[in-house]
C-alpha positions in Angstrom: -5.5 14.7 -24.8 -6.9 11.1 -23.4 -7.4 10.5 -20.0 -4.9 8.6 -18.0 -6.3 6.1 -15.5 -3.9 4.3 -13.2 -3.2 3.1 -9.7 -0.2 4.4 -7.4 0.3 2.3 -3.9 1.3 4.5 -0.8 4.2 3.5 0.6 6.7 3.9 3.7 4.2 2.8 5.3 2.1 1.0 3.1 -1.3 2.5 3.3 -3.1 1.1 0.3 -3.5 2.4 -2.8 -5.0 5.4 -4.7 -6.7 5.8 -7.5 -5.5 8.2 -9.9 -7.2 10.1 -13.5 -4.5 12.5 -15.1 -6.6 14.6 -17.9 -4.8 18.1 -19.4 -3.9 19.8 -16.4 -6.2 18.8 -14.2 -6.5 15.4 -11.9 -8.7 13.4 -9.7 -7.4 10.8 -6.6 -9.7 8.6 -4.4 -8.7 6.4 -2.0 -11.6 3.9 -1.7 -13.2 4.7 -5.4 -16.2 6.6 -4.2 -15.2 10.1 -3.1 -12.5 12.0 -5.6 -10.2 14.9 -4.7 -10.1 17.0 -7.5 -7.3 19.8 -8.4 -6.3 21.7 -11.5 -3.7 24.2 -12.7 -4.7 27.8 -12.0 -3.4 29.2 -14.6 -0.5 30.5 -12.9 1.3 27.5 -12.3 -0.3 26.3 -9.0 -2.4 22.8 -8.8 -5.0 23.5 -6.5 -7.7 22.1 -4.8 -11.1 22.7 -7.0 -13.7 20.6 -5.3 -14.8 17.0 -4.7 -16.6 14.2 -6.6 -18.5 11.4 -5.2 -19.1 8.2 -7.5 -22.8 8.0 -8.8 -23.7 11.7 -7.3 -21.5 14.0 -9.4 -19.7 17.4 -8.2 -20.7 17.7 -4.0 -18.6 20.4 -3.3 -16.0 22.8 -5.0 -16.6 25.3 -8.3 -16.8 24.6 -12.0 -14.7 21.4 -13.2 -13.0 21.7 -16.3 -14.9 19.7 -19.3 -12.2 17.1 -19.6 -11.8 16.1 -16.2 -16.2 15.9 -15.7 -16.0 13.5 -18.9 -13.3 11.6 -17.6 -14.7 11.2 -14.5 -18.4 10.0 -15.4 -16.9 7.4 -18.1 -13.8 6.1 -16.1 -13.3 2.4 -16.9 -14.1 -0.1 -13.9 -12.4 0.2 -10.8 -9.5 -0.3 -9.9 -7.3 0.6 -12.7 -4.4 -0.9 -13.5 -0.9 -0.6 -11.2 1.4 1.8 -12.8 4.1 2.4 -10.7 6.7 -0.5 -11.6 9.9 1.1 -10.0 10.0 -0.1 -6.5 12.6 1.0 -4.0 13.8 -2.0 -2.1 15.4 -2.0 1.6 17.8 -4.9 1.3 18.8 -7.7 3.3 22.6 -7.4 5.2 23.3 -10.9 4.6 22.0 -11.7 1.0 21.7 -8.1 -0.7 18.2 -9.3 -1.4 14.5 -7.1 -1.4 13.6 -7.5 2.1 11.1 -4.8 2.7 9.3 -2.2 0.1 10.2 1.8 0.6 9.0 3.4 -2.2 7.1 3.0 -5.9 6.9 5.3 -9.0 6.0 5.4 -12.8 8.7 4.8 -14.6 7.9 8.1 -17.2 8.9 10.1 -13.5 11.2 7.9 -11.7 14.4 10.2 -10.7 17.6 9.0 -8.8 16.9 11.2 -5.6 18.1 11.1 -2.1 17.0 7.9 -0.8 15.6 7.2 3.2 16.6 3.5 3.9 14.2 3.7 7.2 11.4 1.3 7.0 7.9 2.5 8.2 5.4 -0.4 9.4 2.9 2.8 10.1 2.7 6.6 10.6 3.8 7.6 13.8 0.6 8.8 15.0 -1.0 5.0 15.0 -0.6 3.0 18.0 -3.3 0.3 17.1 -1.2 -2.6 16.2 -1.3 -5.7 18.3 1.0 -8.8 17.5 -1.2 -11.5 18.8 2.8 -13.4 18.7 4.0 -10.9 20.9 1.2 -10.8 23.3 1.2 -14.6 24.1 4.9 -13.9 24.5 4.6 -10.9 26.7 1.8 -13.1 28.9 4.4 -15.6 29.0 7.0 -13.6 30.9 9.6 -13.7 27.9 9.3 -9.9 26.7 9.4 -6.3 27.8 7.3 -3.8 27.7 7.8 -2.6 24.0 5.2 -1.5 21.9 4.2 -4.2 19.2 5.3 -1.8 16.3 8.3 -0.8 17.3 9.4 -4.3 17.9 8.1 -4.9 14.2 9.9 -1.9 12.9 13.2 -2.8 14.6 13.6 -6.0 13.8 13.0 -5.8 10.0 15.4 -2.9 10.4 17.5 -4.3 12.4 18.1 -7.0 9.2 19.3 -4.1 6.9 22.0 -2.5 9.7 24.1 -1.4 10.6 24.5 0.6 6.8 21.4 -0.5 5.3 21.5 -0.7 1.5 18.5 0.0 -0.8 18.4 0.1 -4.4 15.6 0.7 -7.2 14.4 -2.5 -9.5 12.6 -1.4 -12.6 9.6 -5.0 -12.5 8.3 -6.3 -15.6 5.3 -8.0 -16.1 6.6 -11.9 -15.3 7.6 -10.1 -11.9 11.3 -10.4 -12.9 13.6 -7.1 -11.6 15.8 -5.1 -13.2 18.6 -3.2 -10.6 18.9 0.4 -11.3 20.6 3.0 -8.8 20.2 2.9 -4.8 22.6 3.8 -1.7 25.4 2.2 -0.7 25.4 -0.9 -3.5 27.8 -3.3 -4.0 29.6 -3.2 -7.0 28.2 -6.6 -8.4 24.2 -5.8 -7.1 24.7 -2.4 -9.9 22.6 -3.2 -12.9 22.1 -6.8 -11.4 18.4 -8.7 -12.5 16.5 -11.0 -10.0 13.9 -13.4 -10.6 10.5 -12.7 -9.9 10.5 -15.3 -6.5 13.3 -13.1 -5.1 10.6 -9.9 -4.6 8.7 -10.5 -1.3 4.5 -11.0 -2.3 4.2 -8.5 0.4 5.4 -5.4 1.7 7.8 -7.5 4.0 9.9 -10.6 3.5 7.8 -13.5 4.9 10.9 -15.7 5.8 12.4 -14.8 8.6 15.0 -16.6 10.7 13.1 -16.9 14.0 9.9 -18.3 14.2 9.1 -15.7 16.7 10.0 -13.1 14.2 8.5 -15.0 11.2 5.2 -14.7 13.1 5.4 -11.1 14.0 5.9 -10.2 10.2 2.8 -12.4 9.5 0.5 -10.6 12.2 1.5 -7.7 10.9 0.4 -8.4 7.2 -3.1 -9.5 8.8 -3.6 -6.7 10.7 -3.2 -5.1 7.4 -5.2 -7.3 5.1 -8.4 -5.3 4.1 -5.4 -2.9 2.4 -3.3 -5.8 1.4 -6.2 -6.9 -0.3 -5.8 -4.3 -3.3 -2.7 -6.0 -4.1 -3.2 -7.0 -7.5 -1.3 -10.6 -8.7 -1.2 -12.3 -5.3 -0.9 -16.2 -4.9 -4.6 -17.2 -4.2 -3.1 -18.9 -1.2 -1.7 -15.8 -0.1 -5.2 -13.8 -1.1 -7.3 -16.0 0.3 -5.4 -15.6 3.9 -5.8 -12.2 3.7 -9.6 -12.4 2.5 -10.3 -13.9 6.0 -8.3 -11.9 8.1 -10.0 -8.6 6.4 -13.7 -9.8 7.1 -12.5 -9.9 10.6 -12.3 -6.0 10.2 -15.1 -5.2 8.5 -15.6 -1.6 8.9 -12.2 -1.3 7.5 -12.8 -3.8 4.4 -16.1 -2.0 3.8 -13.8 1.5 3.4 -11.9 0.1 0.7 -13.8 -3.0 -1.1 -14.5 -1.4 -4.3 -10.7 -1.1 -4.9 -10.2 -5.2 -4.7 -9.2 -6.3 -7.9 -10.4 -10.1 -7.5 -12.5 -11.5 -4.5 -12.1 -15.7 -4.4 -15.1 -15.8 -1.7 -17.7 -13.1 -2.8 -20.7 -14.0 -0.2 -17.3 -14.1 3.2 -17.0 -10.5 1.2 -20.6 -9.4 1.5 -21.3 -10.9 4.9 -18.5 -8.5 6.4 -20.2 -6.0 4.3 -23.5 -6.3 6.4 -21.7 -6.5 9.7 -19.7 -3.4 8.8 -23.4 -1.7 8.4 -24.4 -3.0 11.4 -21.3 -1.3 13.2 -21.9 2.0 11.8 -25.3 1.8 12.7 -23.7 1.9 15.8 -21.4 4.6 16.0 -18.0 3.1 14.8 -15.0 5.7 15.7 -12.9 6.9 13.1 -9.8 4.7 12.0 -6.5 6.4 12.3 -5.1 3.0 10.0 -7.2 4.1 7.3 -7.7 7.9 8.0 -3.7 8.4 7.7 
């Protein structure tokens, strides 16, 4: 049996993406292409933990890999592999019926009609680091309350879907065009339906927005998330190159996941935030809940 290499995003909320080698029954995942998570079938029907892998070092922890897995690791092809989950669940739009924000992903050899949470994420619950620069000037200003930046964020994109929010599943090919398959609570002329490829949002969120209040909220919120956004393969070098500069200004967080970029437009922006994330472990740089989630 060959190995299968591929790449799965993590999503609801969007976390970034993981790295994935499927050999017989046993597999390897890494999150920033350096340290793999291996597990295997032990024998009884169980896939269990068996040890970990660290990129250029071998086995540093665990108990005899199975010979497949060891050769698929040592002779993987470059990094990162290619995306592989083309289903994507879709939150949509109350006015339009339209892809407004990105709930789910899977291969399409294991995509099943299941029970389907319309809820968007921005973040896991336990992460309160996100600050909307928008809503700060705003707040300072004397217009706003005391809410916390993300759960304006997460209201407002949910807000567009209520009050019965509609999702639905859109097998994408390669041009980026979408082909409707089942969701919850569809209109009868969305079923089956196929959108061009400029309908899907670049990002995990619509960027156009009604407001321009709101329009910049979504916007801080894809910056805060840019060294992550960054493994995005396919993005509008406009779009990439926004996201290159916002993610050097987090450089202990780009340095986590740079191997995993599939195509850098500046290379020596890239390697300066590279030092400076050095510099700020050689400090003593707290763990990330963003990235550590």
């Amino acid at each position: 049996m060959q190995p299968r290499y591929y790449t799965h995003r993590r999503l609801n909320p969007y976390r970034g993406v993981v790295q994935i080698i499927e050999v017989e029954d046993a597999m390897a995942h890494s999150y920033d292409g350096l340290t793999w998570h291996l597990r295997a079938d032990d024998g009884y029907g169980w896939v269990r933990p068996i040890g970990v892998w660290l990129e250029g070092e071998g086995l540093k922890a665990g108990v005899r890999l199975p010979d497949a897995l060891r050769a698929a690791l040592e002779t993987h092809p470059p990094l990162p592999f290619a995306l592989a989950d083309q289903c994507e669940l879709w939150l949509l739009d109350k006015e339009r019926g339209l892809p407004l924000a990105l709930l789910g992903a899977s291969l399409p050899s294991r995509h099943r009609h299941e029970r389907i949470d319309p809820e968007w994420q921005p973040f896991v619950l336990t992460y309160t680091g996100f600050r909307s620069p928008t809503l700060a000037r705003r707040d300072l200003a004397g217009h706003g309350g005391d809410d916390r930046h993300r759960d304006w964020l997460a209201r407002t994109v949910n807000n567009a879907a209520r009050p019965y929010p509609a999702a639905q599943w859109f097998r994408r090919q390669a041009d980026g065009i979408g082909a409707g398959l089942g969701g919850l609570r569809l209109e009868k002329d969305w079923q089956g339906r196929t959108l061009a490829a400029d309908a899907f949002p670049e990002l995990p969120v619509r960027s156009a927005w009604n407001t321009p209040l709101e329009q910049s909220v979504i916007c801080d919120y894809h910056m805060h998330l840019a060294p992550l956004l960054l493994l995005l393969p396919g993005l509008a070098d406009a779009t990439r190159e926004a996201l290159e500069a916002a993610a050097c200004q987090q450089p202990h967080r780009l340095a986590r996941v740079h191997r995993l970029i599939p195509r850098v437009l500046r290379p020596e922006r890239l390697n300066a935030a590279l030092v400076a994330a050095r510099l700020e472990a050689a400090m003593g740089q707290p763990e990330d809940s963003l990235l550590d989630s």
